[in-house]
C-alpha positions, 0 to 999 in steps of 0.5 A: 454378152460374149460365151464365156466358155473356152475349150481345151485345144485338141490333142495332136496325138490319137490316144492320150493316158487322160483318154485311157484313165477315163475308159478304165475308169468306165469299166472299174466303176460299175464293177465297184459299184457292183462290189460295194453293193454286194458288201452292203448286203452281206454286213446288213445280213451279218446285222440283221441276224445279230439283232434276231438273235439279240447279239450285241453290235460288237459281235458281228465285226468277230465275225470273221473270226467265228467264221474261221473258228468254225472252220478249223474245227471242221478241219479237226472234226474231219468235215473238210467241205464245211471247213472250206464252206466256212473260210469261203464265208469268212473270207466274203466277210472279211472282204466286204468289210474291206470294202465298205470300210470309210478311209481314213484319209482324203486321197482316194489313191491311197484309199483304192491301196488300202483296200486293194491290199486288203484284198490281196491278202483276204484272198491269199489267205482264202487260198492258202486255207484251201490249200491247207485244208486239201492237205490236211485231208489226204 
């Protein structure tokens, strides 16, 4: 029997946007792989304290808002560095659910959108809380 197999002809340009996508894709996949691991951690831990301390389940997904909770009162209370420690937390929460969340739908374009709108949000409210509390302070 004759091989079967074809090859694809041979670009006659050096670089092709193909070729780029994949040296990008080379680069941002362990990084993700790296993030998503971190994230697991964080809610496992999240899960693990709730269940030591006999929380409901429904508890842990608050968390970021316990977490913020904290913080603002910190900020009244006049400890400032617990208050940053605390929207530090809040905002690793908030973004390793956002990473670890399933997408609701089959693109992984609009999947890689949402989270990376989350994100951006996630962290211009980290620094906007920062800025906030640095002002409150003086």
């Amino acid at each position: 029997m004759a091989d079967l197999q074809t090859k694809a002809p041979e670009p006659k340009s050096g670089k092709t946007a193909n070729q780029f996508s994949t040296a990008l894709g080379k680069i941002v996949e362990p990084v993700a792989i790296g993030v998503t691991a971190i994230a697991q951690c964080v809610i496992f831990v999240l899960d693990f304290v709730a269940r030591k301390l006999h929380l409901p389940k429904w508890l842990t997904r608050l968390s970021v808002l316990v977490c913020v909770g904290l913080a603002l009162t910190m900020v009244q209370v006049g400890e400032f560095a617990g208050a940053i420690i605390f929207f530090m937390i809040s905002a690793l929460i908030a973004f390793s659910k956002a990473v670890v969340r399933k997408p609701r739908t089959a693109s992984n374009l609009l999947c890689f959108l949402q989270k990376g709108f989350a994100t951006l949000i996630i962290f211009a409210l980290f620094v906007t809380s920062a800025v906030w509390t640095n002002i409150k302070r003086i």
